[in-house]
C-alpha positions as a Markdown table, in Angstrom:
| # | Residue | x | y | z |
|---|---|---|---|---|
| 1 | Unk | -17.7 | 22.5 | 0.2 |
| 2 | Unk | -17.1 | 23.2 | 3.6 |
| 3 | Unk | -13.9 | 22.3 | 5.5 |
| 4 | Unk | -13.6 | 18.8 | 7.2 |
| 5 | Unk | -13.7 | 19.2 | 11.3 |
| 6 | Unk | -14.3 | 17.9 | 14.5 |
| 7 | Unk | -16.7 | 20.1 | 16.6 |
| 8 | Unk | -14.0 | 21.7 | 19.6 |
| 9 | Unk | -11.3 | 21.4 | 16.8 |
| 10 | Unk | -9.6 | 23.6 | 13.7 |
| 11 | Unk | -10.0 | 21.9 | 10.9 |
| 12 | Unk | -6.7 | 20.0 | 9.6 |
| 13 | Unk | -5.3 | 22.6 | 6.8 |
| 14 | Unk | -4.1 | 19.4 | 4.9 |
| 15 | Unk | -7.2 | 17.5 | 5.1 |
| 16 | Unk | -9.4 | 20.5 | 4.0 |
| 17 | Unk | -6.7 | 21.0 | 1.0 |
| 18 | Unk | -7.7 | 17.7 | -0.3 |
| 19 | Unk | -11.0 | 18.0 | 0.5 |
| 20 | Unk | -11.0 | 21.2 | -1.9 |
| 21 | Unk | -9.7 | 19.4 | -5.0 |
| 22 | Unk | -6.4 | 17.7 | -5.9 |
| 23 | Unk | -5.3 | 15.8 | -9.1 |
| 24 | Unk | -2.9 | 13.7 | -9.3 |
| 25 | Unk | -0.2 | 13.3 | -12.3 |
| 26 | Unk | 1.8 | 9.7 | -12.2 |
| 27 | Unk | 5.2 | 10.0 | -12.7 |
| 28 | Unk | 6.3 | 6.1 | -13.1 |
| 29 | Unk | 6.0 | 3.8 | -15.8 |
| 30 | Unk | 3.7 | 0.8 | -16.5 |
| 31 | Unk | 4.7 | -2.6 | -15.2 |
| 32 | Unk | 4.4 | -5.3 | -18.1 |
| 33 | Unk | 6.2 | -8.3 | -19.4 |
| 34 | Unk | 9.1 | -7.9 | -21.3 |
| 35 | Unk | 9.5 | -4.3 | -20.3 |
| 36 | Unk | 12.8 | -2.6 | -20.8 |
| 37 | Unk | 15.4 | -3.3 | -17.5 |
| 38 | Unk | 18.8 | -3.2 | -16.2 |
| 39 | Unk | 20.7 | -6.3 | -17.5 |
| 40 | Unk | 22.1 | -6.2 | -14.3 |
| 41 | Unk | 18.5 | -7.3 | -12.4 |
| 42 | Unk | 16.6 | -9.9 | -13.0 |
| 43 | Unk | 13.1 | -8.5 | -15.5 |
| 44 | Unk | 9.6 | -8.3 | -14.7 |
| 45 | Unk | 7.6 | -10.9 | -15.7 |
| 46 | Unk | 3.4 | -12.0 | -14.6 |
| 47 | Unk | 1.0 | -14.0 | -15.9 |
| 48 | Unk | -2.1 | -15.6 | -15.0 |
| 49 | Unk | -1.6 | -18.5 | -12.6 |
| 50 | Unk | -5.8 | -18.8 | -12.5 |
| 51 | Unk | -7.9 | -17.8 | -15.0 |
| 52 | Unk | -12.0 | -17.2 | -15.0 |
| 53 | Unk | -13.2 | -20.2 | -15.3 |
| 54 | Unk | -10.7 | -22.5 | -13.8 |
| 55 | Unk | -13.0 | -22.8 | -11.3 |
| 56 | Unk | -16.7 | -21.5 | -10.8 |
| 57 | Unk | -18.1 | -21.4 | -7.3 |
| 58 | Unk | -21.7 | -22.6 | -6.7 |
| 59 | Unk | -22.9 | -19.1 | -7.1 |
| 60 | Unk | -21.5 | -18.7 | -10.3 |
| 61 | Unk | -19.0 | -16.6 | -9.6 |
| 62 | Unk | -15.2 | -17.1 | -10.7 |
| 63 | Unk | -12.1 | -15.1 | -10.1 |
| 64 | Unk | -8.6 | -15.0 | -11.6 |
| 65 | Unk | -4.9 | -14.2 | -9.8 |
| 66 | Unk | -1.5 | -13.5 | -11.1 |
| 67 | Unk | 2.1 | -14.5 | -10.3 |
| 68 | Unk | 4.5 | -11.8 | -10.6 |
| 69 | Unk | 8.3 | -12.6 | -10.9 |
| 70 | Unk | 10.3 | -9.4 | -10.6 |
| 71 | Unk | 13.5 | -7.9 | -9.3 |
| 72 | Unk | 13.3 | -5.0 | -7.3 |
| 73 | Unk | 15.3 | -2.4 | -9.2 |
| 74 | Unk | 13.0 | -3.3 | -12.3 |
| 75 | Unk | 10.3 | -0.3 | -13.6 |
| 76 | Unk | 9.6 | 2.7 | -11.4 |
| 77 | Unk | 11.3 | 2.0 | -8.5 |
| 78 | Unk | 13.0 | 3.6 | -5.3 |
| 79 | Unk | 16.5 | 2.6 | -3.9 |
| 80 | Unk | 17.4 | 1.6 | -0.6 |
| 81 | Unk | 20.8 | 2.7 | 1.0 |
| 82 | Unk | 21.5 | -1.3 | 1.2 |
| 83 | Unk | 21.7 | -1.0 | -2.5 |
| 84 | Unk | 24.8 | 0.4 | -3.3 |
| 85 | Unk | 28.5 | 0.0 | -1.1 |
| 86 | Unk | 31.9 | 1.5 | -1.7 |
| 87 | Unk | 35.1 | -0.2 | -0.1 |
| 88 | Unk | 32.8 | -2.7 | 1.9 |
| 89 | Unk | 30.6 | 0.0 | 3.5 |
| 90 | Unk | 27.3 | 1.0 | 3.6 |
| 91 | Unk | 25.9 | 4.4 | 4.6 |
| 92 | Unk | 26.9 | 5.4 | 7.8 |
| 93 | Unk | 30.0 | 3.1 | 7.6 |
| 94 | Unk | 28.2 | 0.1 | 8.0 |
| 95 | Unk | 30.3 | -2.9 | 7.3 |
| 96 | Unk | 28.2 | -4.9 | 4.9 |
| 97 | Unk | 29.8 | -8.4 | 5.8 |
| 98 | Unk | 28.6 | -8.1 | 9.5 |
| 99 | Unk | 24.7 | -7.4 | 7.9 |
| 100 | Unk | 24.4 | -9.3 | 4.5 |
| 101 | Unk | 23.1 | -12.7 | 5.8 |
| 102 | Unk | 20.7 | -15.3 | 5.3 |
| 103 | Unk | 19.5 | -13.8 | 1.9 |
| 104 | Unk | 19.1 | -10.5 | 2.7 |
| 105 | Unk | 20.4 | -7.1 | 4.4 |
| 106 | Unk | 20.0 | -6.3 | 8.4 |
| 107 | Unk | 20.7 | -2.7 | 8.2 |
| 108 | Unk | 19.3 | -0.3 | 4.8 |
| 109 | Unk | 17.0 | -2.7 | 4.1 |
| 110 | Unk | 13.8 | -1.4 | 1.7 |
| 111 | Unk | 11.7 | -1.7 | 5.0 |
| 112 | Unk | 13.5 | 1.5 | 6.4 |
| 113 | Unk | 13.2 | 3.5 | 3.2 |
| 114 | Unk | 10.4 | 5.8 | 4.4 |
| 115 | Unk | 7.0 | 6.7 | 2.4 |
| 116 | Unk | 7.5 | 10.6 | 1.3 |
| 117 | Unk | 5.0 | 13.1 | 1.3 |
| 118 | Unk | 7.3 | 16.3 | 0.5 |
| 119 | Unk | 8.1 | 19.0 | -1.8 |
| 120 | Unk | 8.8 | 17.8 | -5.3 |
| 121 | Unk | 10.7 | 20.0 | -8.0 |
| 122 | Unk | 10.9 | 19.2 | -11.6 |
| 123 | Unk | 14.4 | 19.9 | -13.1 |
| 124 | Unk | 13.9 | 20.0 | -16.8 |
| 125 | Unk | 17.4 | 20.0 | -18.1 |
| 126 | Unk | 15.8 | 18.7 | -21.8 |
| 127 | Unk | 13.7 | 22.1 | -22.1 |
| 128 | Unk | 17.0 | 24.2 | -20.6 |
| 129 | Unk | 18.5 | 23.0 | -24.1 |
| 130 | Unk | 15.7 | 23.3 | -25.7 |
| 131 | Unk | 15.5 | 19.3 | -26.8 |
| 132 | Unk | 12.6 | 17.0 | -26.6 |
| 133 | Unk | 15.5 | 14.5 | -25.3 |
| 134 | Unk | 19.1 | 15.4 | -24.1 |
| 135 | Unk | 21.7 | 13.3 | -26.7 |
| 136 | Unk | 23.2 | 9.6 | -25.9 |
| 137 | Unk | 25.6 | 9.9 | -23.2 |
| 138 | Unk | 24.7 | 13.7 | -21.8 |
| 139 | Unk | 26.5 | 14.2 | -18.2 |
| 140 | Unk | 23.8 | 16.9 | -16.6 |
| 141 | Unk | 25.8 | 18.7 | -14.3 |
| 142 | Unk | 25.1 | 21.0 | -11.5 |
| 143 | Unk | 25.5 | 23.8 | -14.3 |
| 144 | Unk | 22.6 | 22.4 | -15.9 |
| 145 | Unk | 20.7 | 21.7 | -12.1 |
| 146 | Unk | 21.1 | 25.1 | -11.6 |
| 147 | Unk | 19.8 | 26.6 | -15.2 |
| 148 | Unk | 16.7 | 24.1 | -15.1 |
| 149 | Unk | 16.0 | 25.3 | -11.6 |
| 150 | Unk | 16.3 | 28.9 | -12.7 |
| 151 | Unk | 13.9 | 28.4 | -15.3 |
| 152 | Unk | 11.2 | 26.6 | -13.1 |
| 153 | Unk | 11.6 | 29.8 | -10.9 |
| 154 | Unk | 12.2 | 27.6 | -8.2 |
| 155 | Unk | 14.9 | 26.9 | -5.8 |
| 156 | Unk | 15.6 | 23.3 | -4.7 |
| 157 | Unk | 15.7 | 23.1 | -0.6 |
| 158 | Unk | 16.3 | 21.0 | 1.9 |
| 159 | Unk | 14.1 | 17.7 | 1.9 |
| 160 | Unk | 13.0 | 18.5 | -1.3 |
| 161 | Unk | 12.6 | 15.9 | -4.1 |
| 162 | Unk | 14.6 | 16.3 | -6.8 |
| 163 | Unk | 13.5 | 14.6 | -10.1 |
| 164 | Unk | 15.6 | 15.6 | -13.2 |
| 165 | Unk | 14.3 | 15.2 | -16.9 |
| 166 | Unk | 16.2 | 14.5 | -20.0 |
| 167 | Unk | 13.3 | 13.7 | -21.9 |
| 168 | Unk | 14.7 | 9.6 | -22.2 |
| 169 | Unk | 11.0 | 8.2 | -21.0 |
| 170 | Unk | 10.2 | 9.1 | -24.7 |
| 171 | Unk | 12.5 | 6.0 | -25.6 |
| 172 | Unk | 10.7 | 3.5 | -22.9 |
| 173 | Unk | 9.1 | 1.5 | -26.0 |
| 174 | Unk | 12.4 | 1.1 | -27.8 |
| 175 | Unk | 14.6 | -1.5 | -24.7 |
| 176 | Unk | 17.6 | -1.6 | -27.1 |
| 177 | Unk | 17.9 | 2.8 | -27.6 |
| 178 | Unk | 16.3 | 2.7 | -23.6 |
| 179 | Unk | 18.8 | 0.9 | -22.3 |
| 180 | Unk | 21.7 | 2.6 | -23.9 |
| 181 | Unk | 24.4 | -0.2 | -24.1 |
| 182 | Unk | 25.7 | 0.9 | -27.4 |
| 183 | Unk | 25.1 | 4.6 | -27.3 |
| 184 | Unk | 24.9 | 5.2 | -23.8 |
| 185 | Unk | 22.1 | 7.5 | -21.8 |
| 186 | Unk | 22.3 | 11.1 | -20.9 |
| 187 | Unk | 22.2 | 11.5 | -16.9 |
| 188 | Unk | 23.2 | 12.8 | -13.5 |
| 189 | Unk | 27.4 | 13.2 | -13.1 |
| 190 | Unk | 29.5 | 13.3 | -9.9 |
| 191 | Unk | 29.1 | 16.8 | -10.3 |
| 192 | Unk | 25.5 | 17.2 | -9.9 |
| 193 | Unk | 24.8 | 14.6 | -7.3 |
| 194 | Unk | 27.3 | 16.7 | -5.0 |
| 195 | Unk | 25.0 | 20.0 | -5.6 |
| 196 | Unk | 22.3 | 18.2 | -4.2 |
| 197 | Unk | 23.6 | 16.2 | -1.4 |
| 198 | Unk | 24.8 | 19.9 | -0.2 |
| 199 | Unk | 21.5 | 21.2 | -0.6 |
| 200 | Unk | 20.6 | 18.5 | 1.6 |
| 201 | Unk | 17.6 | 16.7 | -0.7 |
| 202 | Unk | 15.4 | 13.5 | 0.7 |
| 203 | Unk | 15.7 | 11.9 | -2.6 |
| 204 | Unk | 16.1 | 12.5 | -6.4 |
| 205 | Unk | 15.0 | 10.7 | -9.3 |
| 206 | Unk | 15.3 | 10.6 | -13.0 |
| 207 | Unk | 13.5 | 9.2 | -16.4 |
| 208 | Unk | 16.1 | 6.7 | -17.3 |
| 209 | Unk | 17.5 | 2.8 | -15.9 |
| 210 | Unk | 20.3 | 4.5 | -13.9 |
| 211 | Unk | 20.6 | 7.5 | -12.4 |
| 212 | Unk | 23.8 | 7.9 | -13.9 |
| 213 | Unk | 25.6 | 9.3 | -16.9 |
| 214 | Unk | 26.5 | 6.3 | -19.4 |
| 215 | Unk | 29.1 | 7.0 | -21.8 |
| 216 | Unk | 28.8 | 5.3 | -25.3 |
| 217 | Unk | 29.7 | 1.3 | -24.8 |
| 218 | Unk | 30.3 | 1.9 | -21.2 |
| 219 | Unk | 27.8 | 0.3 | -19.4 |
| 220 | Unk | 26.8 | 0.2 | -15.8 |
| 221 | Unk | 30.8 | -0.6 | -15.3 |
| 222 | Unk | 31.0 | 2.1 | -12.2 |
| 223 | Unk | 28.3 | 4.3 | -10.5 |
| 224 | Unk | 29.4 | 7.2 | -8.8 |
| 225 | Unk | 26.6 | 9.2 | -8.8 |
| 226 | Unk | 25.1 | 6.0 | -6.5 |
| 227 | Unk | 28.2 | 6.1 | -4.6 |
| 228 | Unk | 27.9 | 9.7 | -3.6 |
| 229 | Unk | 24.0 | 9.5 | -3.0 |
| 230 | Unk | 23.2 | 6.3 | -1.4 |
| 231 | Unk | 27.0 | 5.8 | 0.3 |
| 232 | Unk | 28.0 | 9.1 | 1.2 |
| 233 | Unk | 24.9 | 10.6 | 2.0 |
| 234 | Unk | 22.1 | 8.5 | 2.3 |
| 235 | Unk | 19.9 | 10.2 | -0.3 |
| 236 | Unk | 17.2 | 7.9 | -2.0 |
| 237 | Unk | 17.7 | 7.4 | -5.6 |
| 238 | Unk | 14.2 | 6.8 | -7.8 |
| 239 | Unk | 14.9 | 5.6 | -11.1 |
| 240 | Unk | 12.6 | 4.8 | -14.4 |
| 241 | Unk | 10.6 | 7.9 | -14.0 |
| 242 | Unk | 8.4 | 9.4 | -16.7 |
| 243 | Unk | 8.3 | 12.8 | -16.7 |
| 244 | Unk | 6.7 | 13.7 | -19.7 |
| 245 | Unk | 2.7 | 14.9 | -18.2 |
| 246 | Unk | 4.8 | 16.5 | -15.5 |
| 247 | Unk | 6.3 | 18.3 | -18.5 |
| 248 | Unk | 3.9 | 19.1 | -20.3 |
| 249 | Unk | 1.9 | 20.5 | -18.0 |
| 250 | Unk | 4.3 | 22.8 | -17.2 |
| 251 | Unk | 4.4 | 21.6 | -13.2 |
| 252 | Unk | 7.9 | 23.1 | -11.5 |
| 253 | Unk | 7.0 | 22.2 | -8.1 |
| 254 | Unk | 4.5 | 20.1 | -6.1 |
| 255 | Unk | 3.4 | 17.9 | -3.7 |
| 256 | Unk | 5.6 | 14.7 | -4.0 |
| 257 | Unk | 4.2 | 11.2 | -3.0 |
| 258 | Unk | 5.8 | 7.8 | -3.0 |
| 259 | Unk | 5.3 | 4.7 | -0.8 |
| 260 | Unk | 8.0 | 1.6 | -0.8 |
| 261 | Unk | 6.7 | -1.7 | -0.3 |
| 262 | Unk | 8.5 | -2.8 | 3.3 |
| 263 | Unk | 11.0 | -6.0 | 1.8 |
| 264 | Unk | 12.4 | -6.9 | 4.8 |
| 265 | Unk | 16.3 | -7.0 | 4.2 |
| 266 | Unk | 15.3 | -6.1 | 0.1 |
| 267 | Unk | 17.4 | -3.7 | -1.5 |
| 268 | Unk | 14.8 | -2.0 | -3.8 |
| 269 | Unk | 10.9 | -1.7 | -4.3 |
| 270 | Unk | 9.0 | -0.9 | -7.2 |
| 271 | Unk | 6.5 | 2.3 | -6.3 |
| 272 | Unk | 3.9 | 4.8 | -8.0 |
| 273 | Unk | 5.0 | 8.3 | -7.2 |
| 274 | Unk | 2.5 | 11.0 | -8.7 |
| 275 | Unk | 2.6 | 14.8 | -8.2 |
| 276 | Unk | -0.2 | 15.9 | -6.3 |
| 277 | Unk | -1.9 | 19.6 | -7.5 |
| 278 | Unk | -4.8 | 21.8 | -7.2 |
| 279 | Unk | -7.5 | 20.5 | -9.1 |
């Protein structure tokens, strides 16, 4: 297939990539009803408001709608730096009293979290231990960072997305073992999310409810991994990957899309990233 141009112009190198062939691997889970979420946010709920049937136009035709009830760190979803503050302060030392009004956030808000169309790389610190799932509780430290990106053969950059498996997207089904209240969930410790905030990544993202290590019966009591990326250094955090196709396929680095939905003054929004490669 020949390469899409304009006559007078080089053909876009982007454009003609896609044009060649790409497939795309998702990398979020499925919103439904009563799916597994953080008992600090309110769940995802949706049903039918208007079935087929309710009402038939002339021509016979009928249509049905939903109403979808949801909070925004629920599912797949992206951060925004209004998420998270730390002695009263957003990123960039913004004093959260002075911009959390009327029901929502002037400054960090979801609408200024940008879409990203970057270099992804998958850290699989499961496989570096050569587990199907990292135990209850794991911290992954930049130790293990390092290993997983040593094994990919890749090296994590600048403005790179960072997504780190533990292989917990295995226990989406099960809410109770998922959301770890009892046994905790392996992730990301203080450790690691200072690795890649000197690296300098856009964002990073994880299979699990919190990008965070949760020790046996601890909860989501403090978040310092949050702290350190959204506060400290305004990285984006994605949470409720799956990872597993990634995985399996064997993909170490790609090209990374996401797109927020623009909540004005929101904290969160629920997104679709998939890894884009050659078909």
């Amino acid at each position: 297939m020949s390469s899409p141009t304009t006559p007078g112009r080089e053909p876009d190198p982007l454009l003609a990539a896609v044009t060649a062939g790409v497939r795309l691997i998702d990398l979020g889970q499925p919103f439904f009803t009563g799916m597994p979420s953080s008992p600090n946010h309110p769940g995802f709920r949706m049903t039918l408001i208007r079935r087929h049937g309710d009402m038939v136009r002339p021509d016979g035709g009928s249509a049905a709608n939903e109403i979808i009830v949801t909070g925004g760190h629920v599912g797949t979803h992206i951060d925004a730096l209004a998420h998270v503050s730390h002695d009263g302060h957003l990123y960039g030392g913004v004093d959260v009293q002075d911009v959390q009004r009327g029901g929502r956030l002037t400054a960090g808000g979801a609408e200024e979290t940008p879409a990203l169309l970057t270099r992804g790389v998958l850290l699989d610190v499961a496989a570096v231990h050569e587990v199907p799932v990292l135990p209850p509780g794991y911290g992954v430290t930049a130790e293990d960072l390092k290993a997983a990106a040593r094994r990919a053969g890749v090296e994590v950059r600048r403005g790179d997305v960072a997504l780190v498996r533990t292989g917990w997207a295995r226990n989406f089904e099960d809410t109770e073992t998922y959301l770890g209240q009892k046994d905790g969930v392996p992730g990301a410790t203080e450790d690691a999310a200072r690795w890649l905030a000197g690296i300098g990544v856009r964002a990073t993202g994880a299979d699990t409810t919190a990008y965070e290590q949760i020790p046996a019966g601890a909860g989501h009591r403090v978040l310092p991994v949050h702290r350190v990326l959204l506060v400290e250094n305004g990285i984006y955090i994605i949470e409720h990957l799956n990872l597993e196709e990634a995985a399996a396929e064997g993909l170490t680095e790609f090209v990374f899309m996401l797109a927020p939905l623009p909540i004005v003054g929101g904290t969160g929004s629920p997104v679709r990233p998939v890894a884009a490669v050659s078909a």
